[in-house]
LONULO-814357 format. One line per field, with one value per residue: residue number from 1; chain; z, x, y of N, C-alpha, C, CB in turn; residue in three letters. Coordinates in steps of 0.001 Angstrom, whole numbers, always signed. Atoms other than C-alpha are relative to their C-alpha. Glycine has a CB too. Layout:
% residues N
margu <- c(NUM, ...)
bator <- c(A, ...)
n.z <- c(Z, ...)
n.x <- c(X, ...)
n.y <- c(Y, ...)
ca.z <- c(Z, ...)
ca.x <- c(X, ...)
ca.y <- c(Y, ...)
c.z <- c(Z, ...)
c.x <- c(X, ...)
c.y <- c(Y, ...)
cb.z <- c(Z, ...)
cb.x <- c(X, ...)
cb.y <- c(Y, ...)
padren <- c(ALA, ...)
% end
This chain:
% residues 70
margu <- c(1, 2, 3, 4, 5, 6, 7, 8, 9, 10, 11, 12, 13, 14, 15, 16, 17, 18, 19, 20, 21, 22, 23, 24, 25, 26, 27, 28, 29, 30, 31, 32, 33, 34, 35, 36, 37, 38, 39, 40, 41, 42, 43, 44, 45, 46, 47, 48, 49, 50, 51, 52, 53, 54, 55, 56, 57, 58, 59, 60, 61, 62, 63, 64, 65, 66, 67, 68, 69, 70)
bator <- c(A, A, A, A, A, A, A, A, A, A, A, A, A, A, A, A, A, A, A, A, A, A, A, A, A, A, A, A, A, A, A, A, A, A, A, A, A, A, A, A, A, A, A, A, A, A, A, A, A, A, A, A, A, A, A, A, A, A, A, A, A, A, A, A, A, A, A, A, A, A)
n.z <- c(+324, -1764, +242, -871, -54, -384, -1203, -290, +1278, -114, -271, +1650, +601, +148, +373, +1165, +804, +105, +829, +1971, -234, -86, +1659, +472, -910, -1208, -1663, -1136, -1424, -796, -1389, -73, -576, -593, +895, +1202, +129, +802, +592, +401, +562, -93, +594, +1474, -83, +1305, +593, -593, +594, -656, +313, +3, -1343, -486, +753, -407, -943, -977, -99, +196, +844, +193, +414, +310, -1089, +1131, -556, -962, -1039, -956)
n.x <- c(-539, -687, -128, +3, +519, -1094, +101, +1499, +1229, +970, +1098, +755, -651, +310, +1005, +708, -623, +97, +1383, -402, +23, +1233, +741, -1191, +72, -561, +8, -825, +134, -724, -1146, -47, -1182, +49, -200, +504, +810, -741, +1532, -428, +430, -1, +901, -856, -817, -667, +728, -252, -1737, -529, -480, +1121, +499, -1178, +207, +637, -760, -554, -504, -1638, -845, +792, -607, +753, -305, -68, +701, +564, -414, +833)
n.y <- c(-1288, -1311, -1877, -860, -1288, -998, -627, -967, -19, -545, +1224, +454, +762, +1085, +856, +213, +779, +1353, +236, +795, +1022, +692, +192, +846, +1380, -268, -421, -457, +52, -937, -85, -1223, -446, -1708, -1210, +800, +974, +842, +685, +1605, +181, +1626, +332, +296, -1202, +58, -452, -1237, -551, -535, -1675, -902, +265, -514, -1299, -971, -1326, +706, +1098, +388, +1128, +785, +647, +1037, +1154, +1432, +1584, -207, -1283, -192)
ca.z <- c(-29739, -26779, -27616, -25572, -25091, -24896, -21416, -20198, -23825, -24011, -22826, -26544, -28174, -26471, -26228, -29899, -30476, -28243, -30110, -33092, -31631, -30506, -34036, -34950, -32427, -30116, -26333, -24448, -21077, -20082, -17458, -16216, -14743, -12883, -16398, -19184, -20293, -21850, -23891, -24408, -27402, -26961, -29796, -34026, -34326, -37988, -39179, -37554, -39529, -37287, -39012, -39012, -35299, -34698, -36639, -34314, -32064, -28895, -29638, -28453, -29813, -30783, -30305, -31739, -29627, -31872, -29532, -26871, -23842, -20101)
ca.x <- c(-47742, -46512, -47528, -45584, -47281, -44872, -45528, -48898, -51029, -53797, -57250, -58938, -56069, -55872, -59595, -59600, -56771, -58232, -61637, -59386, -58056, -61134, -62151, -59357, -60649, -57950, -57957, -56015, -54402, -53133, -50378, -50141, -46541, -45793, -44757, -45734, -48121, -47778, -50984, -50263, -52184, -53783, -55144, -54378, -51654, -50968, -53652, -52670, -49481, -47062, -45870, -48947, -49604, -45502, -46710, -49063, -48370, -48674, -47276, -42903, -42006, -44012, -42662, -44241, -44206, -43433, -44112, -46379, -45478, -45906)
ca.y <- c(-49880, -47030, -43440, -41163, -37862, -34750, -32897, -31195, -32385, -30000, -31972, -31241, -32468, -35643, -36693, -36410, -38323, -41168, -40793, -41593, -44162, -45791, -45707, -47839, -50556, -50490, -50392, -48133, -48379, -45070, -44227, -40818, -39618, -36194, -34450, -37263, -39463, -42717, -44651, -48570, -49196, -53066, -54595, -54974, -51836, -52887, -50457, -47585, -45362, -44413, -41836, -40039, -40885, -39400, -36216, -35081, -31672, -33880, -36577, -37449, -40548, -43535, -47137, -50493, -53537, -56775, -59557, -59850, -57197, -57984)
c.z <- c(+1254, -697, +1223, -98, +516, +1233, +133, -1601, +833, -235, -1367, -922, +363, +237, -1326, -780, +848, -448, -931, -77, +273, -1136, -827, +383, +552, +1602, +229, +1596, -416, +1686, +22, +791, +626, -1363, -1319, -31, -796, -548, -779, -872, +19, -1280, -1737, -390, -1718, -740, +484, -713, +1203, -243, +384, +1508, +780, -317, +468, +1310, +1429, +611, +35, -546, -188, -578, -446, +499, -947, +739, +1516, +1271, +1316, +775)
c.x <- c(-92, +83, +449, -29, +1150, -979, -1164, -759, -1154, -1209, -958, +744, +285, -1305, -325, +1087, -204, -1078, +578, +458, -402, -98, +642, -255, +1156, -349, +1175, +260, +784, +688, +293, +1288, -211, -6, -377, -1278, -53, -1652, +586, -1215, -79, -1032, +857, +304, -79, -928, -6, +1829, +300, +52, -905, -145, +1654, -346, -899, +374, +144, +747, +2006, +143, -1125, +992, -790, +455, +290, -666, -946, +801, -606, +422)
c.y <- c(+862, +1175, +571, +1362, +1326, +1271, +1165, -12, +454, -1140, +97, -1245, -1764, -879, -78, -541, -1225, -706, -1003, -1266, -1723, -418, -691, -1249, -523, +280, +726, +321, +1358, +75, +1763, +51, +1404, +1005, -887, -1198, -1168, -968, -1223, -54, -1619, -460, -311, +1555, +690, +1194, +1043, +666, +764, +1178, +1298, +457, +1618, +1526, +965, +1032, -770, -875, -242, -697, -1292, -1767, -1301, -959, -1081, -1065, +234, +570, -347, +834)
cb.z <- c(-1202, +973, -350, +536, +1016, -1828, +256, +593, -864, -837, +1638, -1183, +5, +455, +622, -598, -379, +993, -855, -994, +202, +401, -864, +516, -733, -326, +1113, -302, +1116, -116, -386, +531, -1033, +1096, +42, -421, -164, +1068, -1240, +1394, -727, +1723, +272, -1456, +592, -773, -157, +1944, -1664, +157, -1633, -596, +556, -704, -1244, +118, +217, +199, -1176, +817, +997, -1066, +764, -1142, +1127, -444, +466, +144, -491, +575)
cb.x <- c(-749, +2085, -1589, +754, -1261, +720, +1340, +458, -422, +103, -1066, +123, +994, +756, -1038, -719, +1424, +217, -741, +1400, +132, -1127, -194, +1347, -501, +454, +7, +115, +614, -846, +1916, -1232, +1094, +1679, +1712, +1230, -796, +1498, -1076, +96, +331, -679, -1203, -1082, +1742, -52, -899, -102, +173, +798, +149, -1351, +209, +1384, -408, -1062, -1174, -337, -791, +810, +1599, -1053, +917, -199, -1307, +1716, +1591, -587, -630, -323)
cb.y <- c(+643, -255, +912, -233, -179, +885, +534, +2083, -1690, +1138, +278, +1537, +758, -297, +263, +1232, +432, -427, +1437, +740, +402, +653, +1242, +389, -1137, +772, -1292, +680, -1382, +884, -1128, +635, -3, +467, +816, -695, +449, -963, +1170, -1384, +743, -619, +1190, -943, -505, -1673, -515, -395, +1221, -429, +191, -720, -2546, -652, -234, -582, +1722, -156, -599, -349, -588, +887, -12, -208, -422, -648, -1340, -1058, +1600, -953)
padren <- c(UNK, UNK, UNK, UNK, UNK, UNK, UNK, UNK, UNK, UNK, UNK, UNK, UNK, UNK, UNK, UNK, UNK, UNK, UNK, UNK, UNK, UNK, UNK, UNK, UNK, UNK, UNK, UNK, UNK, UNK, UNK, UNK, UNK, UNK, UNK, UNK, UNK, UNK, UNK, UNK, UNK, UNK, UNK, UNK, UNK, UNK, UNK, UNK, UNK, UNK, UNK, UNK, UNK, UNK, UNK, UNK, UNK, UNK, UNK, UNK, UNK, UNK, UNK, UNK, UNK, UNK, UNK, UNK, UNK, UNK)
% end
C-alpha cells in the first residue's frame, strides 16, 4: 500500500498516523519530495481500511499494491 501525504503534513499529525501504523505491524519506508511525501507501507495491508486511512486531513490519495512491488 502507497499513502500519499497532501503537501507540508503537520509533524503531530503525521507521527500519529505512523504510531497508528506501527500498531498495525507494518513497516514503513518513507520518501520525502520538495512539496510531498509518500509512505510505502511493507508488510500484511489487508487489515488496514483504506477508506478510513483516505479520510484522514493529511492524507491525498491512497493506492494498494496487489503483487509484489520493486
Amino acid at each position: 500500500m502507497i499513502v500519499i501525504l497532501k503537501q507540508n503534513p503537520e509533524k503531530n499529525q503525521l507521527e500519529n498516523l505512523r504510531a497508528w501504523l506501527k500498531s498495525m505491524n507494518v513497516e514503513i519506508h518513507e520518501s520525502q519530495g520538495d512539496t510531498h511525501t509518500i509512505l510505502g507501507l511493507i508488510g500484511d495491508t489487508s487489515v488496514i481500511d483504506i477508506d478510513f486511512v483516505r479520510g484522514l486531513d493529511i492524507v491525498e490519495d491512497v493506492k494498494r499494491v496487489q503483487e509484489p512491488y520493486k
